[in-house]
Structure formats: C-alpha cells, structure tokens
C-alpha positions as CSV (number, residue, x, y, z in Angstrom):
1,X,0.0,0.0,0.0
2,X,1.5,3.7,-1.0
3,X,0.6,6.4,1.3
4,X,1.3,10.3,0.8
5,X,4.9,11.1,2.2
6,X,2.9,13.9,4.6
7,X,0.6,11.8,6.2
8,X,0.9,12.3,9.8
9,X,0.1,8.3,10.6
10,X,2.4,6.9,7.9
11,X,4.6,5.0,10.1
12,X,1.6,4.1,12.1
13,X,-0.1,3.2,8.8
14,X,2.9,0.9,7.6
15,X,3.6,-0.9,10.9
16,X,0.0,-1.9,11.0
17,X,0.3,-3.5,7.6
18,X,3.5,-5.3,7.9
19,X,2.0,-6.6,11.1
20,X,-1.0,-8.2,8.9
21,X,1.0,-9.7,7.0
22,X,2.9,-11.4,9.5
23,X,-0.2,-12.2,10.7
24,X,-0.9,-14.1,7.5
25,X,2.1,-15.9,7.0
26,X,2.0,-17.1,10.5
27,X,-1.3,-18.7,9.9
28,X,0.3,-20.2,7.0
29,X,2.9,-21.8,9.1
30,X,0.6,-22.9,11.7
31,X,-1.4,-24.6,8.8
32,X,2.0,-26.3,7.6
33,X,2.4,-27.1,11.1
34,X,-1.3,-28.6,12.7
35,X,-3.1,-29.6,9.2
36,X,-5.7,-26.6,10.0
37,X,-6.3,-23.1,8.7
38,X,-7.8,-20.9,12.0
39,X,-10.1,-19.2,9.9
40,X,-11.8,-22.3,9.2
41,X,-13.7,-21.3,13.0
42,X,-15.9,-19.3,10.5
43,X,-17.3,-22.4,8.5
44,X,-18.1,-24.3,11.8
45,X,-15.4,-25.6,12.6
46,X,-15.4,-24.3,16.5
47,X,-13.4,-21.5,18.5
48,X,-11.3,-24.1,19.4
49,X,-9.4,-24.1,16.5
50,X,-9.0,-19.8,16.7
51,X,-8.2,-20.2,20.1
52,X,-5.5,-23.0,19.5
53,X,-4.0,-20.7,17.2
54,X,-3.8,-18.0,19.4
55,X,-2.3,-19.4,22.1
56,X,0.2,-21.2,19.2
57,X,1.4,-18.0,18.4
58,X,1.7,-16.5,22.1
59,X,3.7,-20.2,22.8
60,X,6.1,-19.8,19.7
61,X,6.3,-15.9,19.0
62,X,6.5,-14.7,22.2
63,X,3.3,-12.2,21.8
64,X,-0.7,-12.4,22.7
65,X,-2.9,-11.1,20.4
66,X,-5.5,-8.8,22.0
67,X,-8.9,-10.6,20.9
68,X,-12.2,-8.9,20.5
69,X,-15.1,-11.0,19.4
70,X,-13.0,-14.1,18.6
71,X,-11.1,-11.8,16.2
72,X,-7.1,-10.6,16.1
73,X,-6.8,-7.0,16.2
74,X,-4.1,-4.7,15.5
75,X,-2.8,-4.8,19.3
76,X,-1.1,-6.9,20.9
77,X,1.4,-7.5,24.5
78,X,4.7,-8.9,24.2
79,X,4.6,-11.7,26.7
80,X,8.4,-13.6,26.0
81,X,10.9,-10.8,24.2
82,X,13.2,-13.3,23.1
83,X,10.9,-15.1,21.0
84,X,9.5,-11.8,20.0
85,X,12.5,-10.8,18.8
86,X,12.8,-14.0,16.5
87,X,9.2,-13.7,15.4
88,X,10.2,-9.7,14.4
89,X,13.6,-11.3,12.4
90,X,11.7,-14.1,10.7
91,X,8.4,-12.5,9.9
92,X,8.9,-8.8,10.1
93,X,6.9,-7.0,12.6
C-alpha cells in the first residue's frame, strides 16, 4: 500500500500493515504445522481451532494477540521478548 509522504500516521499506517501480513504468513505456518487453517472457525469448525491458534502463536512468538469478538486485532502485548525478537527477524513485525 502507498501512502502520501505527509501523512501524519504513515509510520503508524505501515507498521500496521507489515504486522497483517505477519499475521498471514504465521497462519500459513501454523497450517503447515497442525493440518488446519484458523479461519476455518468461521465455516463451523469451533473457536477451538481460533483459540488454538492463538495461544500457538503467544507459545512460539512470544506475543498475545489482543482478541475482540473471537477476532485478532491490531494490538497486541509482548509476553516472552526473546521469541518476539525472533518472530520480528523471521516474519517482520
């Protein structure tokens, strides 16, 4: 995405983007990894499955999600900072 080099909430703009798309690629690799997709919660598949992957990623990159109506939003707390710092090298912020 291309935003105007005066926008006041570039930065802000672009972290939250690169964060989404960690986001996605760490779903990708949870898939890899379990054999499920978590969005497949919204075909009826169960919170379960969301909330396994939530607590995947808090377990392996060392940062929880904040969660509001069984959905990731663009905050989240850094509960382990070495594995947050690997998550940051390997998937970008």
């Amino acid at each position: 995405q291309d935003y105007d080099d005066d926008d006041p909430n570039k930065k802000f703009r672009e972290s939250r983007m690169r964060y989404w798309e960690a986001i996605r690629k760490l779903r990708l690799v949870f898939k890899d990894e379990t054999g499920y997709d978590p969005i497949d919660h919204i075909y009826g598949y169960g919170d379960d499955l969301l909330q396994d992957f939530y607590k995947w990623v808090e377990d392996t990159c060392g940062f929880k999600p904040t969660i509001v109506n069984g959905m990731i939003t663009d905050k989240y707390e850094i509960t382990d900072e070495k594995k947050y710092l690997i998550y940051v090298i390997k998937y970008g912020e």
